[in-house]
C-alpha positions, 0 to 999 in steps of 0.5 A, a space after each residue: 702643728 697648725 697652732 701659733 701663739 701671736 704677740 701684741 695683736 688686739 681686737 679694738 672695736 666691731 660694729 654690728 648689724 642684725 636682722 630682724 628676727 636676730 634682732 626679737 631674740 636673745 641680743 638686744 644692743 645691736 649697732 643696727 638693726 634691719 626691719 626689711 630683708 630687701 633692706 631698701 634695694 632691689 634683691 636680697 643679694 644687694 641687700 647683703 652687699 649693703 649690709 657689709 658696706 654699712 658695718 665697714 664704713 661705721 667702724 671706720 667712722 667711729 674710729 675716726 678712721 679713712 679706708 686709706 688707714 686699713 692696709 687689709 681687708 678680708 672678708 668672707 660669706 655664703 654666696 657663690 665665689 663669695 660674690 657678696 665680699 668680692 663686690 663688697 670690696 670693689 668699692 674700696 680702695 683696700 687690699 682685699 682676701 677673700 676667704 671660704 670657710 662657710 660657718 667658720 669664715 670669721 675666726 679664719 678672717 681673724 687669723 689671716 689678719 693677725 698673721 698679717 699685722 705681726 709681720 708688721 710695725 703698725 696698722 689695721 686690718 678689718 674682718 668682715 663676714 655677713 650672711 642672709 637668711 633669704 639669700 642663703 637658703 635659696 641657694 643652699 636649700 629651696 626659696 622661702 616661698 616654696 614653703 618646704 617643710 624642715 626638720 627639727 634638725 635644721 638650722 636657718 642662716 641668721 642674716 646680720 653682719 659684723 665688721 671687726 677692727 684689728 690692730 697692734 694697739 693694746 685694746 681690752 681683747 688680744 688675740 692669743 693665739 689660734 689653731 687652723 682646722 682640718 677638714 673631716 668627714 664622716 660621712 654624713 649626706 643630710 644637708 638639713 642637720 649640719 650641727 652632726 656634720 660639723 660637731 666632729 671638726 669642732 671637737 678635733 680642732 679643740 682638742 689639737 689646740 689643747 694639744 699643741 699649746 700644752 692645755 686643758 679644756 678647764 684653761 679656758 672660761 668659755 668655749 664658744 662654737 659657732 653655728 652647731 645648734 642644739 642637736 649639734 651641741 649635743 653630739 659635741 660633748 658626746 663626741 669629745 667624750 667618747 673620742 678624745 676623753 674631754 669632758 665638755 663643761 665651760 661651753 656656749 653655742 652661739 647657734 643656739 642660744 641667738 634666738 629664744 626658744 619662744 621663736 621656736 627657730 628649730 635647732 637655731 642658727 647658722 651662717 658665719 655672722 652668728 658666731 661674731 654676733 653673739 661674741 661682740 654683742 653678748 660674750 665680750 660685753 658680758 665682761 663675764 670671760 677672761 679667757 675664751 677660744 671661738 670656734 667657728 664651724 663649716 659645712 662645706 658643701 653646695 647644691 650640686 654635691 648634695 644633689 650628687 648625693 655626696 657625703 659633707 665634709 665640715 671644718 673648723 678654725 679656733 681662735 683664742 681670746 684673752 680679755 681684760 
């Protein structure tokens, strides 16, 4: 059983940054939006270092907060040994975890953090994960520049980055509980179509969360996947209806619903900040859902494998919310 019940842990604020084709799409009250992907620094890397620097020192700021005050910090992204996060967190002074779970790297942040503040009195811990469109998919797919075409199955990494403040302090949102994924592989080898890759991890993590805790899906207002776009999405409900006798009703795709279909963005989008861009500034300020379970999904391959020709394994992490 890889799912617990939590007491007393709340999300208490986010801040969030988008970029700017994030920022023409379906959301338009980001914290902050970025107009130039060098975001005034000499590479796309550093860009994205910034980024998260920036989502980090506004939640302290608008929480009359120190980094003296965050007792952990964990954070996740997309480039190589998360080099973005590890630089990141050089420039504080906080206990630093840095975790890998490609897509599903924030709900994974949010369950290290919680764990973490149960086990204490008081306190904060900060999430943070980021991702960028033209760091990314030089390094998972081929440089924008080389014009390669892409099929109708792919999804682009959404750049933007969210900061998530935890605490024991009663807030609107609690986190409730949550269920740490496993990982599987069907097989799949086209790194163009990672919604097939990762809608049997999600469906398997929903149902063992279902099963663990003694519910059903219709326990829940919303459930909110990560990146699996519109071809993913599909597979999902076909998948948990054939395999696991659930029928998939109260569900949103954060992948692909972040962009209008007049940006014409393929199959939608991927990368770990869009699943919490599309919660803290969409769902939670909706105030439409009481009880939502976020699932975040992963492909967890690189360059090296694929070129190898190996198939791609996928996880997913879940995490329920309950909101006031």
């Amino acid at each position: 059983m890889a799912s617990k019940k939590l007491n007393n842990i709340y999300l208490k604020d986010s801040f969030s940054l988008a970029g700017p084709i994030e920022a023409k799409g379906a959301i338009s009250n980001f914290d902050i939006v970025m107009n130039d992907y060098y975001y005034h620094e000499k590479t796309f890397e550093q860009a994205e270092i910034k980024m998260q620097k920036v989502v980090i020192d506004n939640i302290l700021h608008q929480n009359h907060l120190t980094e003296q005050d965050i007792e952990l910090l964990v954070a996740g992204d997309l480039s190589n040994q998360i080099s973005v996060s590890n630089y990141t967190a050089s420039f504080y002074q906080i206990p630093f975890l840095g975790v890998y779970s490609a897509c599903a790297s924030f709900p994974e942040s949010l369950i290290i953090a919680s764990e973490f503040l149960e086990a204490k009195r008081k306190g904060y811990s900060l999430c943070v994960t980021s991702s960028h469109n033209l760091h990314a998919e030089k390094q998972f797919r081929f440089p924008i520049e080389y014009g390669a075409p892409k099929p109708l199955t792919t999804t682009l990494t959404a750049t933007g980055a969210v900061s998530a403040l935890l605490t024991k302090e009663k807030s609107k949102t609690r986190i409730e509980s949550y269920t740490i994924g496993t990982v599987v592989d069907m097989g799949i080898k086209d790194s163009t179509n990672m919604g097939a890759v990762m809608a049997p991890a999600s469906a398997k993590v929903i149902t063992d969360h279902l099963k663990d805790l003694n519910r059903t899906i219709d326990y829940y207002d919303l459930i909110l996947t990560g990146d699996l776009g519109t071809v993913g999405t599909k597979i999902l409900k076909e998948y948990l209806k054939q395999a696991y006798r659930i029928i998939l009703k109260n569900h949103r795709d954060a992948g692909s619903e972040i962009y209008l279909k007049s940006q014409k963005m393929y199959a939608g989008a991927s990368g770990p900040v869009t699943l919490p861009l599309f919660l803290f500034n969409k769902i939670l300020k909706q105030e439409k859902y009481h009880k939502i379970l976020i699932v975040g999904t992963g492909s967890l391959h690189n360059a090296v494998y694929v070129n190898q020709k190996l198939s791609i394994p996928a996880i997913a992490h879940a995490v329920s919310l309950e909101v006031e």
